[in-house]
C-alpha positions in Angstrom: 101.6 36.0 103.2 101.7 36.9 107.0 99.4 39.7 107.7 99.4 41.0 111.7 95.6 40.9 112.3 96.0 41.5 116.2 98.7 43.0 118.2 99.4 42.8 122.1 98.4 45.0 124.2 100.6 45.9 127.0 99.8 44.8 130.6 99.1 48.4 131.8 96.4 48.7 128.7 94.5 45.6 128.8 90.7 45.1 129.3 89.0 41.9 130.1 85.9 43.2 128.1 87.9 45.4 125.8 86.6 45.5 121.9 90.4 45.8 121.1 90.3 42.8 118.5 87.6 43.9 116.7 88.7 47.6 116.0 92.2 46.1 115.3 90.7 44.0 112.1 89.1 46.8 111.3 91.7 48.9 111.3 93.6 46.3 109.4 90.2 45.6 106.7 90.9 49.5 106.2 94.0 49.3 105.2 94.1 47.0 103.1 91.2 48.2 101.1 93.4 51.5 100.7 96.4 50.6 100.3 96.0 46.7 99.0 96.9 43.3 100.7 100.6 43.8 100.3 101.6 47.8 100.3 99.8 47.9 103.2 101.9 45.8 105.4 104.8 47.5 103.9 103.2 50.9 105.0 102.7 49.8 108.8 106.0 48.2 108.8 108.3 50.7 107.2 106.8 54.3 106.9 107.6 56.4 110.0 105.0 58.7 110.7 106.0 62.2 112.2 102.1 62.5 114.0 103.0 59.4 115.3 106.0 60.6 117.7 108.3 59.1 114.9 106.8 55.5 115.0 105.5 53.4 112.4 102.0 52.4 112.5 103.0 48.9 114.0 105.1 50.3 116.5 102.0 52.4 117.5 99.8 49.7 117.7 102.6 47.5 119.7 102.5 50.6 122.2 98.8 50.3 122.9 98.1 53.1 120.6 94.4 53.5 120.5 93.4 52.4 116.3 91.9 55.1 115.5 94.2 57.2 116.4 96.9 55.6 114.3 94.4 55.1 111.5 93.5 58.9 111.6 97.3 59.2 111.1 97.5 57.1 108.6 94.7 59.5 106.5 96.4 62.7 107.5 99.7 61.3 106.3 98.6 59.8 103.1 95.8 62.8 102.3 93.2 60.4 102.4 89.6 61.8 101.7 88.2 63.4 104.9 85.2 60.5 104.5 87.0 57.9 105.4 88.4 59.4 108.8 
C-alpha cells in the first residue's frame, strides 16, 4: 500500500534548512494512529474540509499548507480530543 510520507513543496515555500520532512511524517504517524493505515489515506484523499478553504488534507499539504495547520483541521473536523491538538 502506497502511503504519501512527503509532499512537494512549492518553489515560493521552500527552505534549504526547512524541518518540512520531519513534521510531514509526523503529521502522517498521527494519522494513522487515529484513523489507521488505510482510512487514513482515504481521509486526506477524499474528505473535503470546509476549514480548509474546501480542500482535502492532501490538497493542503500539496499547497504548502503549514502541517499543523491541516492537522489541527483534521481534529476540529473529526472532534478529536483537545489533547491531541
Amino acid at each position: 500500500m502506497r502511503c504519501p510520507l512527503v509532499i512537494p513543496v512549492p518553489r515560493g515555500k521552500r527552505d534549504a534548512g526547512s524541518l518540512a520532512p520531519v513534521r510531514l511524517t509526523a503529521f502522517w504517524d498521527r494519522m494513522r494512529a487515529q484513523f489507521g493505515e488505510t482510512y487514513a489515506e482515504s481521509v486526506a484523499k477524499d474528505h473535503v474540509l470546509t476549514i480548509l478553504g474546501g480542500r482535502t488534507v492532501n490538497q493542503a499539504l500539496a499547497d504548502g499548507e503549514d502541517t499543523k495547520t491541516v492537522w489541527r483541521a483534521v481534529c476540529e473536523t473529526f472532534s478529536l480530543p483537545e489533547r491531541l491538538r
